[in-house]
C-alpha positions in Angstrom: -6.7 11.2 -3.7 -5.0 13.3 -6.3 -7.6 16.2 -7.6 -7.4 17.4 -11.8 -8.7 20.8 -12.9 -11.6 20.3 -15.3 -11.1 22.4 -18.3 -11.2 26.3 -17.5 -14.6 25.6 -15.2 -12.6 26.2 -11.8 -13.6 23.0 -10.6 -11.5 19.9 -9.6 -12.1 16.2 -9.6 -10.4 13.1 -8.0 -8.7 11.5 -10.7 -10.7 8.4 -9.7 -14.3 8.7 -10.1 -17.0 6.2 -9.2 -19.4 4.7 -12.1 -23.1 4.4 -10.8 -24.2 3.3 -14.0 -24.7 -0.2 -12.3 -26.9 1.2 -9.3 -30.5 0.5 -8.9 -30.9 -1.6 -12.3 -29.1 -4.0 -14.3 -28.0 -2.0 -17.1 -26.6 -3.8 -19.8 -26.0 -7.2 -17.9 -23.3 -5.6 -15.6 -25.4 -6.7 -12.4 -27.7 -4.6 -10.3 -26.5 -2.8 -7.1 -29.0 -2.5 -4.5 -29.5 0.4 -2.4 -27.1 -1.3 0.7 -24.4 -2.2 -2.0 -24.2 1.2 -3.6 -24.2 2.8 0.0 -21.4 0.9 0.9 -19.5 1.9 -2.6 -20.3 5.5 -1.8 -18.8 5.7 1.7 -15.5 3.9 0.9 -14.9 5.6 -2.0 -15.9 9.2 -0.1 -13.6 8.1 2.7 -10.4 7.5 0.1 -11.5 11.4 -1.7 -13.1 10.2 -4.5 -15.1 13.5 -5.2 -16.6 12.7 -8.7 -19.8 10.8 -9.2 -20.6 9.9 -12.6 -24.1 8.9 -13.7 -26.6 8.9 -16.6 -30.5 9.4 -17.2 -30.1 6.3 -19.7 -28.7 4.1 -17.3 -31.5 1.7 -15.9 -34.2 4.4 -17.8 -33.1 6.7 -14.6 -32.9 4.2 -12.0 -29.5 4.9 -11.3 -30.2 8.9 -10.9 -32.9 7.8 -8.4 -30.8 5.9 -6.4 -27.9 8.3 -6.4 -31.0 10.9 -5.3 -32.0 8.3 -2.4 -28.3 8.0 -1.6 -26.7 11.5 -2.0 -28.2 12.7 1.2 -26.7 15.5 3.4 -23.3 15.0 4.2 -22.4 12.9 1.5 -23.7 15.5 -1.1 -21.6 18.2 0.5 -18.6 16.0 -0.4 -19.1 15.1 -4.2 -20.0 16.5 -7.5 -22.6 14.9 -9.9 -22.2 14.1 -13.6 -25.0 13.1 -15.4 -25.6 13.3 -19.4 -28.8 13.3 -21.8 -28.7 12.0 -25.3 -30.4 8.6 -25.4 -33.9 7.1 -25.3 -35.0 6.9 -21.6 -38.5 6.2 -22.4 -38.9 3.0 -24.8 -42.2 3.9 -25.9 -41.7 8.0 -26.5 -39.3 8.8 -29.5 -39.2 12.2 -27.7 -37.4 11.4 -25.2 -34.3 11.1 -27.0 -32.4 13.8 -28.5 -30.2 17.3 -27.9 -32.8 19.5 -29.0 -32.9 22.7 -26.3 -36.7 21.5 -25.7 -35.2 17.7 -25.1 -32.8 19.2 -23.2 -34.7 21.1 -20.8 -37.0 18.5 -19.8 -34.4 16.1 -19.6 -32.2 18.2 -17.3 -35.5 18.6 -15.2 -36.6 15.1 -14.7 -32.7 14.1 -13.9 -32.9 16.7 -11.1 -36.5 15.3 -9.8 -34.8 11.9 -9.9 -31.8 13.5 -8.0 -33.5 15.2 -5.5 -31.4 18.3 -6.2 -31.4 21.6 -7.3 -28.7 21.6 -9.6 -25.8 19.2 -10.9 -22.4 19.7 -11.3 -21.4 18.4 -14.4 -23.8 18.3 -17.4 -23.1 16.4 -20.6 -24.3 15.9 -24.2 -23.8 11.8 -24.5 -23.2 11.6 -28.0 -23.4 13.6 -30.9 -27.4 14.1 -32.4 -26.5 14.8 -35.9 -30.3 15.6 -36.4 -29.8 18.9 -34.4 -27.4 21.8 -34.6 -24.9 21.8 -32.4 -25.3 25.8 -31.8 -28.8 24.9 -30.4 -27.7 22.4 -28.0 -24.8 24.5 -27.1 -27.9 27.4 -26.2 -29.7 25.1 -24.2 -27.1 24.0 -22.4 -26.1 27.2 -21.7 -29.5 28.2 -19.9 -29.2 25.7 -17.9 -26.1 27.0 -16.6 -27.5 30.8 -16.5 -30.2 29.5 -14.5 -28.0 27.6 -11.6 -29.0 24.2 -12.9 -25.7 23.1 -14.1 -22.7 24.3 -12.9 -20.5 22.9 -15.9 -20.7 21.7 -19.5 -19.5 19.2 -21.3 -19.3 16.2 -24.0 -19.8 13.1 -24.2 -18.6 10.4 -27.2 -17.5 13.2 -29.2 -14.5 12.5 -31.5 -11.4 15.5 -31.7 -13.5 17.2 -34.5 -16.8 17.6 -33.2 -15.1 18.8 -29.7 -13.7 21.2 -31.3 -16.5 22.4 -33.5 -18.8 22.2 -29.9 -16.3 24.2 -28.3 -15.5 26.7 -31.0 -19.5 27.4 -31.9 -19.4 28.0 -28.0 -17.1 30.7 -28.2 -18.2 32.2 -31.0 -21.6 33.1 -29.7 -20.2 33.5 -26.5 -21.8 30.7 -24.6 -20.9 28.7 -21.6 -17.9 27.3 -22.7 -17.6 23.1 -23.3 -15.1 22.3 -20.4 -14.7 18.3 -21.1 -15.5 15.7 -23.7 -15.8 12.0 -21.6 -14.4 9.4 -24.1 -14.0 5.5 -23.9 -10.0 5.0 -23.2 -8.2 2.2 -21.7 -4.7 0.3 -23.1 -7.2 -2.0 -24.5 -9.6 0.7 -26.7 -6.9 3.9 -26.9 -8.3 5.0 -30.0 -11.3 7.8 -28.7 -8.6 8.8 -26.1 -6.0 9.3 -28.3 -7.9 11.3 -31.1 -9.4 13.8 -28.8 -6.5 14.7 -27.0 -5.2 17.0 -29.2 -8.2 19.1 -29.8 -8.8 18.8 -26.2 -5.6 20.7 -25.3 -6.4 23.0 -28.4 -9.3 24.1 -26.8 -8.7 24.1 -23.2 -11.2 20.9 -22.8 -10.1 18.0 -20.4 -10.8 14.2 -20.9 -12.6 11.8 -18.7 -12.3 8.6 -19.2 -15.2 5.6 -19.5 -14.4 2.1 -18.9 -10.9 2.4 -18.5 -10.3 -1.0 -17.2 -12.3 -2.6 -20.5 -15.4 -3.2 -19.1 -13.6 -5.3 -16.0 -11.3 -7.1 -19.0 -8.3 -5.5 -18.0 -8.4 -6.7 -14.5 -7.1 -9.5 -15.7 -9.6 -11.8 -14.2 -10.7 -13.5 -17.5 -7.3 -14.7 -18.4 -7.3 -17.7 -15.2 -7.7 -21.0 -16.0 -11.5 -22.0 -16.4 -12.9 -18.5 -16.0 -15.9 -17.0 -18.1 -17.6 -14.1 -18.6 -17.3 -11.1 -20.0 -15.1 -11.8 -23.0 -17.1 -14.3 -24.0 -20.5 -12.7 -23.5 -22.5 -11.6 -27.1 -23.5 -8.2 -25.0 -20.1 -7.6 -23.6 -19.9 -4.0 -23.3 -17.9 -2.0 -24.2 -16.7 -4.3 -27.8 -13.5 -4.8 -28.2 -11.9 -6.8 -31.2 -10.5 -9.9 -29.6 -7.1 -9.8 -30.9 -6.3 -5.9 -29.5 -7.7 -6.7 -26.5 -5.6 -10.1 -25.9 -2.5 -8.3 -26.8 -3.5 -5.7 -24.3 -4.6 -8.1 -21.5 -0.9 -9.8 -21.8 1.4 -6.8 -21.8 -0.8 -5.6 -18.9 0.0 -8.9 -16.6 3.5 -8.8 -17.9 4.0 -4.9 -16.6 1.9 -5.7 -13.2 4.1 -8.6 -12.2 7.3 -6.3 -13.2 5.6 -3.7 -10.8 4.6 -5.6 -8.2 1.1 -4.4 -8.4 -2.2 -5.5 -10.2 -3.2 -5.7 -13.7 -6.1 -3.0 -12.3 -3.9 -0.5 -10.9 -1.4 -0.8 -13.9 -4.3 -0.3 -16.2 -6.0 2.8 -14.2 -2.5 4.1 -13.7 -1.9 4.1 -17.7 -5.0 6.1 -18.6 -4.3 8.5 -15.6 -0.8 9.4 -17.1 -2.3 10.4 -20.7 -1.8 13.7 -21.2 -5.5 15.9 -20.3 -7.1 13.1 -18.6 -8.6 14.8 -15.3 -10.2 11.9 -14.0 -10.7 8.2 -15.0 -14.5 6.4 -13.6 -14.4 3.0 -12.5 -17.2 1.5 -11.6 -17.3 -1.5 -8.8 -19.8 -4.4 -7.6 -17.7 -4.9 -4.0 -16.1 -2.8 -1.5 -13.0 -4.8 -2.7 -12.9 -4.1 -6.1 -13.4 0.0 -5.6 -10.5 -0.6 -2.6 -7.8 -2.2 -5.0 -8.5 0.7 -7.7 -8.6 3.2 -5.3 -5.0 2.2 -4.5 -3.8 3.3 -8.1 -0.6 4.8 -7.7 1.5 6.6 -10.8 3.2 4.0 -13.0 7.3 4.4 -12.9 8.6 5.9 -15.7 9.8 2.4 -17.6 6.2 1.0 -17.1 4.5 4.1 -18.5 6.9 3.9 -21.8 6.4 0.3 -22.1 2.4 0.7 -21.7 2.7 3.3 -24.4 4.5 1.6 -27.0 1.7 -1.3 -26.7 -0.8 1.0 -26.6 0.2 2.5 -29.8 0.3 -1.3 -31.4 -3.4 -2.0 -30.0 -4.2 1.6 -31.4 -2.2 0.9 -34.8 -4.0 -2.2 -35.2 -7.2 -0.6 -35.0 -6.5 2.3 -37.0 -5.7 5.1 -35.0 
Protein backbone atom coordinates (compact mmCIF):
# COMPACT_ATOMS: atom_id res chain seq x y z
CA UNK A 1 0.00 0.00 0.00
CA UNK A 2 1.22 3.37 -1.23
CA UNK A 3 1.91 5.80 1.96
CA UNK A 4 1.08 10.08 1.57
CA UNK A 5 2.79 12.57 3.79
CA UNK A 6 0.07 14.38 5.87
CA UNK A 7 0.71 18.02 5.66
CA UNK A 8 4.14 19.15 7.36
CA UNK A 9 3.18 16.68 10.57
CA UNK A 10 5.97 14.08 9.57
CA UNK A 11 3.53 11.47 9.48
CA UNK A 12 2.36 9.20 6.55
CA UNK A 13 -0.86 7.39 5.77
CA UNK A 14 -1.88 4.64 3.31
CA UNK A 15 -3.73 6.22 0.76
CA UNK A 16 -6.54 3.90 1.58
CA UNK A 17 -7.95 4.28 4.87
CA UNK A 18 -10.62 2.23 6.56
CA UNK A 19 -14.14 3.97 7.72
CA UNK A 20 -15.26 2.65 11.18
CA UNK A 21 -18.04 4.82 11.23
CA UNK A 22 -20.34 1.70 10.73
CA UNK A 23 -18.71 -0.36 13.73
CA UNK A 24 -20.56 -1.15 16.90
CA UNK A 25 -23.91 0.88 15.84
CA UNK A 26 -26.02 1.49 12.98
CA UNK A 27 -25.22 4.96 12.27
CA UNK A 28 -27.24 6.52 9.81
CA UNK A 29 -28.89 3.29 8.39
CA UNK A 30 -25.53 2.08 6.84
CA UNK A 31 -25.80 -1.32 8.95
CA UNK A 32 -24.09 -2.24 12.18
CA UNK A 33 -20.81 -4.16 12.29
CA UNK A 34 -20.42 -6.36 15.12
CA UNK A 35 -17.39 -6.86 16.99
CA UNK A 36 -16.38 -10.37 14.67
CA UNK A 37 -17.21 -8.28 11.47
CA UNK A 38 -15.12 -5.33 12.27
CA UNK A 39 -12.27 -7.72 13.42
CA UNK A 40 -12.30 -9.31 10.35
CA UNK A 41 -12.21 -5.73 8.39
CA UNK A 42 -9.31 -4.75 10.60
CA UNK A 43 -7.02 -7.71 9.90
CA UNK A 44 -7.39 -7.74 6.10
CA UNK A 45 -7.09 -4.33 5.70
CA UNK A 46 -3.79 -4.38 8.28
CA UNK A 47 -2.49 -7.28 6.20
CA UNK A 48 -2.87 -5.17 2.64
CA UNK A 49 -0.94 -1.81 4.79
CA UNK A 50 -3.78 0.02 5.31
CA UNK A 51 -2.30 2.16 8.25
CA UNK A 52 -5.06 4.82 8.73
CA UNK A 53 -8.14 4.29 10.79
CA UNK A 54 -10.67 6.84 10.73
CA UNK A 55 -13.43 7.24 13.33
CA UNK A 56 -15.66 9.73 15.06
CA UNK A 57 -17.15 10.38 18.79
CA UNK A 58 -20.56 11.17 16.85
CA UNK A 59 -20.66 7.99 15.17
CA UNK A 60 -23.08 5.60 17.01
CA UNK A 61 -22.95 8.45 20.16
CA UNK A 62 -19.19 6.72 20.53
CA UNK A 63 -19.97 3.27 19.93
CA UNK A 64 -17.74 3.09 17.17
CA UNK A 65 -14.64 4.59 19.38
CA UNK A 66 -15.50 1.82 21.85
CA UNK A 67 -15.32 -0.81 19.54
CA UNK A 68 -12.19 0.38 17.82
CA UNK A 69 -10.89 0.60 21.81
CA UNK A 70 -12.06 -3.21 22.18
CA UNK A 71 -10.52 -3.97 18.86
CA UNK A 72 -7.17 -1.96 18.64
CA UNK A 73 -5.42 -4.17 20.95
CA UNK A 74 -1.57 -4.82 21.09
CA UNK A 75 -0.27 -5.64 17.85
CA UNK A 76 -2.79 -4.22 15.84
CA UNK A 77 -2.37 -0.79 17.50
CA UNK A 78 1.34 -0.79 16.85
CA UNK A 79 0.39 -0.94 13.21
CA UNK A 80 -2.15 1.97 12.62
CA UNK A 81 -2.92 5.49 13.47
CA UNK A 82 -6.32 6.79 14.80
CA UNK A 83 -8.36 9.64 13.56
CA UNK A 84 -11.09 10.69 15.40
CA UNK A 85 -12.99 14.24 15.38
CA UNK A 86 -15.37 16.30 17.85
CA UNK A 87 -17.96 18.78 16.73
CA UNK A 88 -21.33 17.23 17.01
CA UNK A 89 -23.91 16.37 19.61
CA UNK A 90 -22.96 12.93 21.20
CA UNK A 91 -25.27 13.17 23.99
CA UNK A 92 -29.05 13.82 22.73
CA UNK A 93 -30.14 15.12 25.93
CA UNK A 94 -26.93 17.55 26.85
CA UNK A 95 -26.64 20.65 24.53
CA UNK A 96 -23.09 20.67 25.97
CA UNK A 97 -21.89 18.18 24.42
CA UNK A 98 -21.63 19.72 21.21
CA UNK A 99 -19.37 22.33 20.25
CA UNK A 100 -15.39 23.54 19.66
CA UNK A 101 -15.22 25.46 22.64
CA UNK A 102 -11.55 24.58 24.35
CA UNK A 103 -13.77 23.37 27.50
CA UNK A 104 -15.89 21.10 24.80
CA UNK A 105 -12.86 20.18 23.44
CA UNK A 106 -11.06 18.96 26.31
CA UNK A 107 -13.68 16.79 27.57
CA UNK A 108 -14.47 15.50 24.41
CA UNK A 109 -10.84 14.54 23.52
CA UNK A 110 -10.89 12.78 27.05
CA UNK A 111 -13.93 10.66 26.87
CA UNK A 112 -12.79 9.63 23.07
CA UNK A 113 -9.54 8.35 24.72
CA UNK A 114 -11.57 6.44 27.63
CA UNK A 115 -13.64 4.96 24.81
CA UNK A 116 -10.27 4.13 23.01
CA UNK A 117 -8.60 2.72 25.63
CA UNK A 118 -5.52 4.80 24.72
CA UNK A 119 -3.42 7.39 25.73
CA UNK A 120 -3.30 9.46 22.95
CA UNK A 121 -4.60 9.55 19.15
CA UNK A 122 -3.03 10.27 16.12
CA UNK A 123 -4.98 12.38 14.28
CA UNK A 124 -7.33 14.95 15.89
CA UNK A 125 -9.98 16.92 14.02
CA UNK A 126 -12.53 19.75 14.31
CA UNK A 127 -15.74 18.16 12.28
CA UNK A 128 -17.12 21.15 11.07
CA UNK A 129 -16.93 24.65 11.57
CA UNK A 130 -18.86 26.06 15.14
CA UNK A 131 -19.47 29.52 13.94
CA UNK A 132 -20.57 30.22 17.59
CA UNK A 133 -16.88 30.03 18.73
CA UNK A 134 -13.64 31.62 17.64
CA UNK A 135 -11.67 29.81 15.69
CA UNK A 136 -8.36 31.10 17.61
CA UNK A 137 -9.93 29.37 20.73
CA UNK A 138 -10.37 26.12 19.26
CA UNK A 139 -7.06 26.37 17.48
CA UNK A 140 -5.68 26.92 21.58
CA UNK A 141 -7.32 23.97 22.69
CA UNK A 142 -6.35 21.94 20.26
CA UNK A 143 -3.05 22.84 20.59
CA UNK A 144 -2.92 21.62 24.38
CA UNK A 145 -3.92 18.74 23.46
CA UNK A 146 -0.95 18.27 21.37
CA UNK A 147 1.49 19.88 24.09
CA UNK A 148 0.24 17.48 26.36
CA UNK A 149 0.96 14.09 24.16
CA UNK A 150 -2.78 13.66 23.64
CA UNK A 151 -2.89 14.27 19.98
CA UNK A 152 -0.15 13.80 17.84
CA UNK A 153 -1.65 15.92 14.84
CA UNK A 154 -4.28 18.50 14.01
CA UNK A 155 -6.62 18.97 11.68
CA UNK A 156 -10.11 19.88 9.96
CA UNK A 157 -12.94 18.57 9.14
CA UNK A 158 -15.91 20.01 6.56
CA UNK A 159 -14.15 23.11 6.29
CA UNK A 160 -14.42 24.90 2.92
CA UNK A 161 -10.85 26.55 1.15
CA UNK A 162 -11.62 29.77 3.23
CA UNK A 163 -12.06 28.71 6.56
CA UNK A 164 -8.90 26.31 6.07
CA UNK A 165 -7.12 28.83 5.46
CA UNK A 166 -8.26 31.26 8.03
CA UNK A 167 -7.72 27.98 10.69
CA UNK A 168 -4.40 27.58 9.44
CA UNK A 169 -3.24 31.14 9.17
CA UNK A 170 -4.77 32.12 12.96
CA UNK A 171 -2.53 29.01 13.70
CA UNK A 172 0.48 30.52 12.63
CA UNK A 173 0.04 33.66 13.68
CA UNK A 174 -0.12 32.83 17.32
CA UNK A 175 2.26 30.22 16.79
CA UNK A 176 0.17 27.20 17.48
CA UNK A 177 0.25 23.63 16.41
CA UNK A 178 -0.10 24.06 12.97
CA UNK A 179 -3.60 22.58 11.02
CA UNK A 180 -1.96 19.76 9.00
CA UNK A 181 -5.27 18.43 6.96
CA UNK A 182 -8.93 19.53 6.31
CA UNK A 183 -11.00 15.90 5.56
CA UNK A 184 -13.65 16.93 2.91
CA UNK A 185 -16.47 14.95 1.14
CA UNK A 186 -14.93 14.20 -2.65
CA UNK A 187 -15.83 11.60 -5.05
CA UNK A 188 -16.49 12.05 -9.15
CA UNK A 189 -20.02 12.13 -7.96
CA UNK A 190 -19.75 15.30 -5.19
CA UNK A 191 -16.17 17.03 -6.43
CA UNK A 192 -17.27 20.22 -5.36
CA UNK A 193 -15.70 20.27 -1.30
CA UNK A 194 -12.61 18.64 -2.95
CA UNK A 195 -12.19 20.85 -5.53
CA UNK A 196 -12.59 24.16 -3.53
CA UNK A 197 -10.16 23.29 -0.81
CA UNK A 198 -7.47 22.16 -2.83
CA UNK A 199 -6.07 25.22 -3.54
CA UNK A 200 -5.87 26.67 -0.09
CA UNK A 201 -4.74 23.41 0.94
CA UNK A 202 -1.55 23.61 -1.13
CA UNK A 203 -1.35 27.34 -0.05
CA UNK A 204 -0.94 26.38 3.30
CA UNK A 205 0.89 23.23 3.27
CA UNK A 206 -2.53 21.32 4.46
CA UNK A 207 -3.33 17.81 2.79
CA UNK A 208 -6.92 16.49 1.89
CA UNK A 209 -8.59 13.36 3.07
CA UNK A 210 -11.26 12.24 1.50
CA UNK A 211 -14.92 11.03 2.97
CA UNK A 212 -17.21 8.91 1.06
CA UNK A 213 -15.30 8.78 -2.01
CA UNK A 214 -17.23 6.10 -3.53
CA UNK A 215 -20.80 8.15 -2.89
CA UNK A 216 -21.87 6.56 -0.01
CA UNK A 217 -21.48 2.86 -1.94
CA UNK A 218 -23.33 4.73 -5.26
CA UNK A 219 -20.30 4.69 -7.19
CA UNK A 220 -19.80 1.09 -6.99
CA UNK A 221 -22.11 0.84 -9.40
CA UNK A 222 -24.27 -1.67 -7.69
CA UNK A 223 -27.52 0.45 -7.84
CA UNK A 224 -27.46 0.77 -11.58
CA UNK A 225 -28.46 -3.49 -12.14
CA UNK A 226 -31.63 -4.38 -13.22
CA UNK A 227 -34.09 -4.57 -10.16
CA UNK A 228 -31.73 -3.36 -7.44
CA UNK A 229 -32.70 -0.89 -4.59
CA UNK A 230 -31.29 0.84 -2.01
CA UNK A 231 -29.33 3.54 -1.40
CA UNK A 232 -30.41 5.96 -4.20
CA UNK A 233 -33.67 5.58 -3.46
CA UNK A 234 -33.48 5.80 0.37
CA UNK A 235 -35.00 9.42 1.99
CA UNK A 236 -31.78 9.16 4.51
CA UNK A 237 -29.34 8.26 1.89
CA UNK A 238 -26.22 9.70 3.06
CA UNK A 239 -24.18 11.53 1.80
CA UNK A 240 -27.19 13.65 -0.74
CA UNK A 241 -26.40 13.92 -3.89
CA UNK A 242 -28.66 15.65 -6.62
CA UNK A 243 -29.86 12.76 -8.70
CA UNK A 244 -28.99 14.13 -12.08
CA UNK A 245 -24.95 14.70 -11.08
CA UNK A 246 -24.88 11.66 -9.62
CA UNK A 247 -26.43 9.61 -12.66
CA UNK A 248 -24.17 11.31 -15.03
CA UNK A 249 -21.33 10.30 -12.75
CA UNK A 250 -22.54 6.69 -12.11
CA UNK A 251 -22.50 6.25 -16.17
CA UNK A 252 -19.11 7.69 -17.14
CA UNK A 253 -17.76 5.63 -14.22
CA UNK A 254 -19.05 2.12 -15.76
CA UNK A 255 -18.19 3.38 -19.17
CA UNK A 256 -14.26 4.08 -17.96
CA UNK A 257 -14.29 0.66 -15.75
CA UNK A 258 -15.20 -1.48 -18.67
CA UNK A 259 -12.49 0.54 -20.90
CA UNK A 260 -10.13 -0.39 -17.98
CA UNK A 261 -10.83 -3.62 -17.30
CA UNK A 262 -11.39 -2.96 -13.77
CA UNK A 263 -14.48 -2.01 -11.43
CA UNK A 264 -16.52 1.01 -11.24
CA UNK A 265 -14.97 0.91 -7.31
CA UNK A 266 -11.44 0.88 -8.18
CA UNK A 267 -11.98 3.48 -11.05
CA UNK A 268 -13.79 5.73 -8.56
CA UNK A 269 -11.12 5.29 -5.61
CA UNK A 270 -8.46 5.63 -8.20
CA UNK A 271 -9.96 9.20 -9.40
CA UNK A 272 -10.01 10.75 -5.95
CA UNK A 273 -6.46 9.35 -5.20
CA UNK A 274 -4.94 11.15 -8.35
CA UNK A 275 -6.35 14.76 -7.21
CA UNK A 276 -3.72 16.75 -6.50
CA UNK A 277 -3.16 16.91 -2.24
CA UNK A 278 -5.26 14.05 -1.44
CA UNK A 279 -3.04 11.92 1.12
CA UNK A 280 -5.51 9.34 1.71
CA UNK A 281 -9.03 8.44 0.64
CA UNK A 282 -11.48 6.27 3.60
CA UNK A 283 -13.61 3.72 2.50
CA UNK A 284 -15.58 2.06 4.59
CA UNK A 285 -16.71 -1.77 4.07
CA UNK A 286 -19.60 -4.33 5.49
CA UNK A 287 -17.54 -7.63 3.93
CA UNK A 288 -14.09 -8.78 3.73
CA UNK A 289 -14.92 -8.59 -0.07
CA UNK A 290 -15.90 -5.29 -0.44
CA UNK A 291 -12.58 -3.81 1.58
CA UNK A 292 -10.55 -6.60 -0.75
CA UNK A 293 -11.77 -5.24 -4.20
CA UNK A 294 -10.94 -1.49 -3.00
CA UNK A 295 -7.95 -2.39 -1.53
CA UNK A 296 -6.89 -3.43 -5.10
CA UNK A 297 -7.14 0.23 -6.40
CA UNK A 298 -4.42 0.72 -8.67
CA UNK A 299 -3.52 4.34 -10.45
CA UNK A 300 -5.83 5.08 -13.33
CA UNK A 301 -3.80 5.33 -16.92
CA UNK A 302 -3.39 8.58 -17.99
CA UNK A 303 -6.54 8.63 -20.74
CA UNK A 304 -8.88 7.40 -17.89
CA UNK A 305 -7.68 10.05 -15.41
CA UNK A 306 -8.33 12.89 -18.25
CA UNK A 307 -11.58 11.49 -19.10
CA UNK A 308 -12.69 11.20 -15.24
CA UNK A 309 -11.67 14.77 -15.03
CA UNK A 310 -13.47 16.34 -17.73
CA UNK A 311 -16.74 14.69 -16.24
CA UNK A 312 -15.91 15.61 -13.04
CA UNK A 313 -15.75 19.12 -13.98
CA UNK A 314 -19.40 18.79 -15.71
CA UNK A 315 -20.83 17.04 -12.39
CA UNK A 316 -18.95 19.96 -10.53
CA UNK A 317 -20.15 22.74 -13.21
CA UNK A 318 -23.57 21.56 -12.79
CA UNK A 319 -23.51 21.98 -9.22
CA UNK A 320 -21.81 25.18 -9.12
CA UNK A 321 -18.29 24.78 -8.50
Amino acid sequence: METRPLGASGLRVSALALGAMNFGADWLGIGALDDRAASSLLDLAIERGVSLIDTADVYGLGASEEALGRLLRGRRREKVLIATKTRWRTDPADPASEGLSARRIARALDASLRRLRADRVDLYMAHGPDPAVPIEETLEALDRAVRAGKVRAIGVSNFDGAELEAAAGAAKAAGLARVEFDQVQYSLAAPADGARAAPAAARVGASLTAWSPLAGGLLSGKYERPGASGRRAAPGAFPRLPPAAASAAVRVLLKTAALEGVSPVQVALGWVLSRPGVASAIVGARTPGQLAEALETRPLSARAAAFLDRAAAAVGGARGV
